[in-house]
C-alpha positions as CSV (number, residue, x, y, z in Angstrom):
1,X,-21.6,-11.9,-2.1
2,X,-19.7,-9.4,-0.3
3,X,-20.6,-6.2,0.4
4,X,-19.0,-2.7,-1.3
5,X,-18.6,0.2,0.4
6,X,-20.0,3.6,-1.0
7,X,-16.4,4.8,-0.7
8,X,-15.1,1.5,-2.5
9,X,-17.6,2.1,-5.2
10,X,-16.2,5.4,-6.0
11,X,-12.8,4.5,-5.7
12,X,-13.8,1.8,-8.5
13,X,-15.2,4.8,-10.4
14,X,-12.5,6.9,-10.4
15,X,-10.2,3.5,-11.6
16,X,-12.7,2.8,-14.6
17,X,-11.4,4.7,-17.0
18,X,-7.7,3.5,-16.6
19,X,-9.3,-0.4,-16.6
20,X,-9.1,-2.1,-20.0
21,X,-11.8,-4.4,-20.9
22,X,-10.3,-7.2,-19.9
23,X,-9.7,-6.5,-16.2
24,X,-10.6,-9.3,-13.7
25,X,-11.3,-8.5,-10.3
26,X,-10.0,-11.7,-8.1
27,X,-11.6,-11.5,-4.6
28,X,-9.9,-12.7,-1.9
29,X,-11.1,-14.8,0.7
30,X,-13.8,-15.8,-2.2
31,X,-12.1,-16.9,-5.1
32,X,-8.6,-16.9,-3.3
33,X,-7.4,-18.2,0.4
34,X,-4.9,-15.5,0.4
35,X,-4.0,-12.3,-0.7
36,X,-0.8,-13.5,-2.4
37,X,-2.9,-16.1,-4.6
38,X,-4.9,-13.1,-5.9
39,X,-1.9,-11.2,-6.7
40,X,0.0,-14.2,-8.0
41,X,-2.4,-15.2,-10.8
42,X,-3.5,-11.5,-11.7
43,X,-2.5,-10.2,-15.2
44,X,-1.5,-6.3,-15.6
45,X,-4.7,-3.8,-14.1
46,X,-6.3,-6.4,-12.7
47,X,-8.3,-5.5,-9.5
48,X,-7.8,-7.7,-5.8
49,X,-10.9,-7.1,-3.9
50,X,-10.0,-8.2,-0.8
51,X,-13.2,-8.3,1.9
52,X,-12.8,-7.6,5.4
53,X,-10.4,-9.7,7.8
54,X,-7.2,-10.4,9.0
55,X,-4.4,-11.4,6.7
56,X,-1.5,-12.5,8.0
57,X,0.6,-11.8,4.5
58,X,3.5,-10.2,3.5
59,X,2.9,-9.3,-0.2
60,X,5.2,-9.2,-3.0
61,X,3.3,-7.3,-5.9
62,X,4.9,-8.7,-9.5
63,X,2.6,-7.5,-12.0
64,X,1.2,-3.7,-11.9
65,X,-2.6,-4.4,-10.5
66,X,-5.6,-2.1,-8.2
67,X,-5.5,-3.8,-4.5
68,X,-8.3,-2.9,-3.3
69,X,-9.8,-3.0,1.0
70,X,-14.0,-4.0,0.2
71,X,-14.8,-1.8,3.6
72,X,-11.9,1.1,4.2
73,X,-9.9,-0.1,6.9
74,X,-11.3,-3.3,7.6
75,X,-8.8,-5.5,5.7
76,X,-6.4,-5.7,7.9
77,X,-2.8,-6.9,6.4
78,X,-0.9,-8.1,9.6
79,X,3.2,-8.6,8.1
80,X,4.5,-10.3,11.2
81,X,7.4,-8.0,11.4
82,X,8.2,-7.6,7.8
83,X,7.6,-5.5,4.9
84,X,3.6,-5.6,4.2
85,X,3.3,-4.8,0.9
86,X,6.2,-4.6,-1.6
87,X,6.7,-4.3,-5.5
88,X,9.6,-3.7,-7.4
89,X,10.5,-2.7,-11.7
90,X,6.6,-3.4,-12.3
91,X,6.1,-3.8,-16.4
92,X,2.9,-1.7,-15.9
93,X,4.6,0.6,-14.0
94,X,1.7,1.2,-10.7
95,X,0.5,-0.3,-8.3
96,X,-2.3,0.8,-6.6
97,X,-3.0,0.1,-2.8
98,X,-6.6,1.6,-1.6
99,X,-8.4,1.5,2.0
100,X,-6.2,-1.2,4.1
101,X,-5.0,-1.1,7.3
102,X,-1.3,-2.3,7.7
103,X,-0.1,-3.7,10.9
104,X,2.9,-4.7,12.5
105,X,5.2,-4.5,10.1
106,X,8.9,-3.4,8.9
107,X,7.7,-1.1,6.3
108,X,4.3,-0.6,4.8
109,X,4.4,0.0,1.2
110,X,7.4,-0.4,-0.7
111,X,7.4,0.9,-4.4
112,X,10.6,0.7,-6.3
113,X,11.2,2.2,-9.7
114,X,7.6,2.0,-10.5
115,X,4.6,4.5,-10.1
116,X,1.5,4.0,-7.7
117,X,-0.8,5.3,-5.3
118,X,-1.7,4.6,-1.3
119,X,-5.2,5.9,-0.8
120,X,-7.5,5.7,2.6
121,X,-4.9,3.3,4.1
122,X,-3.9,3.9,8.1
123,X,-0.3,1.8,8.9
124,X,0.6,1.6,12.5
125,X,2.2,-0.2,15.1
126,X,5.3,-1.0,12.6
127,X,8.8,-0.7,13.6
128,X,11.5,-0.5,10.6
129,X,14.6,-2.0,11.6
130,X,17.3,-0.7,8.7
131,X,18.1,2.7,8.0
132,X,16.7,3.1,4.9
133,X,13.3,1.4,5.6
134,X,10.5,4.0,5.5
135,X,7.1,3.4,6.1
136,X,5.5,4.1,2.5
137,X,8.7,4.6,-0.1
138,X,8.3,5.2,-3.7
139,X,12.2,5.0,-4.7
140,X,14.1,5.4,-7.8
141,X,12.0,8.4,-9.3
142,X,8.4,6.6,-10.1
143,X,5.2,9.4,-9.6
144,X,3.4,9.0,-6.7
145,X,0.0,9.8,-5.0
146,X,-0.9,9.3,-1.3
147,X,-4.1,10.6,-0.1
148,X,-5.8,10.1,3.0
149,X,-3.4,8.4,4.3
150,X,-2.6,7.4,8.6
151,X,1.2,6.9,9.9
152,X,0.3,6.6,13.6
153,X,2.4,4.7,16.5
154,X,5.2,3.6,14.5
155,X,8.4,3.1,15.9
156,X,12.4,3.0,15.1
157,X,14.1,0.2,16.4
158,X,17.0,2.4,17.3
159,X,16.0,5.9,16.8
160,X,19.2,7.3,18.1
161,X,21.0,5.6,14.8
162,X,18.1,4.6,12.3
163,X,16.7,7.7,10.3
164,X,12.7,6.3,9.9
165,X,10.9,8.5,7.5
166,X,7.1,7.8,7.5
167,X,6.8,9.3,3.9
168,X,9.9,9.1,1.4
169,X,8.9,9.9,-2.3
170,X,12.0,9.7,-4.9
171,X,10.1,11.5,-8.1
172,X,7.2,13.6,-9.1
173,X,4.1,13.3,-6.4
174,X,1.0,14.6,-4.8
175,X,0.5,14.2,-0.8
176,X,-3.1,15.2,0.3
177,X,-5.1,15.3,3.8
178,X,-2.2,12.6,5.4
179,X,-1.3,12.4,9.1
180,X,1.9,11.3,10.4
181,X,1.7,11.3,14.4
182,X,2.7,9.2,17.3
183,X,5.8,8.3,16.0
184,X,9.4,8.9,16.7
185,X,10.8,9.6,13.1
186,X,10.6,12.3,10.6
187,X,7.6,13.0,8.8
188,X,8.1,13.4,4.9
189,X,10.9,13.4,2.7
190,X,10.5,14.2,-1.0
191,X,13.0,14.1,-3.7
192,X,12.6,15.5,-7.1
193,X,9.0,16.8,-6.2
């Protein structure tokens, strides 16, 4: 059975309330080889407990769901050059992504017209190649909340013409105790906040 985290305990807490009874929490590797399997067969506010471990994965998020590290940090989501997490128009509208660490990747977390959160979740070693890849973007005016979060040692492909912004938030948001360093882009953009 794996193991939960104090911190992943209270994070599960605080989610509670928002759960409806009929949440089912899909853990990955134990019910599911892959990240992607969770995510593919969860229904709206489901939870992907996802124990520690290397994934090789680059995730498309369809349904709005809680993704969820066991151990802060130590499930590791290794994109393989391309965006590591992404979700787009979500019919719950959130998508919740909470104590991972992302790794060489193009961008991080990609949220578009939808809501969400990136909590306790440290992305380095990633190296956008487009202009208008960020490292964690919510775009097109959803609400967002990152807390605790780690931009460190990320990289432009061609900083002279690429504008990399390790934080862009397109709508309403709250940014807490986050550290952008190490990098060679701009820190934070915020629109509409």
């Amino acid at each position: 059975m794996p193991r939960i985290t104090t911190t992943a305990l209270a994070i599960l807490a605080m989610l509670i309330p928002a759960l409806t009874a009929q949440a089912i929490i899909r853990k990955v590797p134990e019910q599911y080889s892959t990240i992607q399997a969770a995510l593919d067969d969860a229904r709206e506010g489901d939870i992907v407990l996802v124990a520690p471990g290397n994934y090789a994965e680059s995730l498309l998020v369809q349904r709005s769901v809680y993704l969820i590290s066991e151990e802060p940090g130590a499930a590791v989501i290794d994109a393989d050059m391309d965006d590591a997490i992404r979700a787009e128009h979500l019919d719950g509208d959130m998508l919740q992504v909470i104590g991972f660490s992302i790794h060489n990747c193009r961008a991080g977390v990609v949220v578009i017209e939808s809501s969400g959160a990136v909590v306790d979740t440290t992305i380095s070693g990633c190296m956008p190649v487009d202009e208008y890849e960020d490292l964690i973007s919510f775009n097109g005016s959803g609400d967002a909340t990152v807390a605790h979060v780690v931009l460190t040692a990320n990289e432009t492909f061609d900083p002279a013409t690429i504008g990399l912004i390790g934080l862009y938030v397109d709508g309403q948001s709250v940014v807490t105790e986050s550290v952008i360093s190490a990098s060679n882009a701009a820190g934070m953009s915020l629109h509409g906040a």
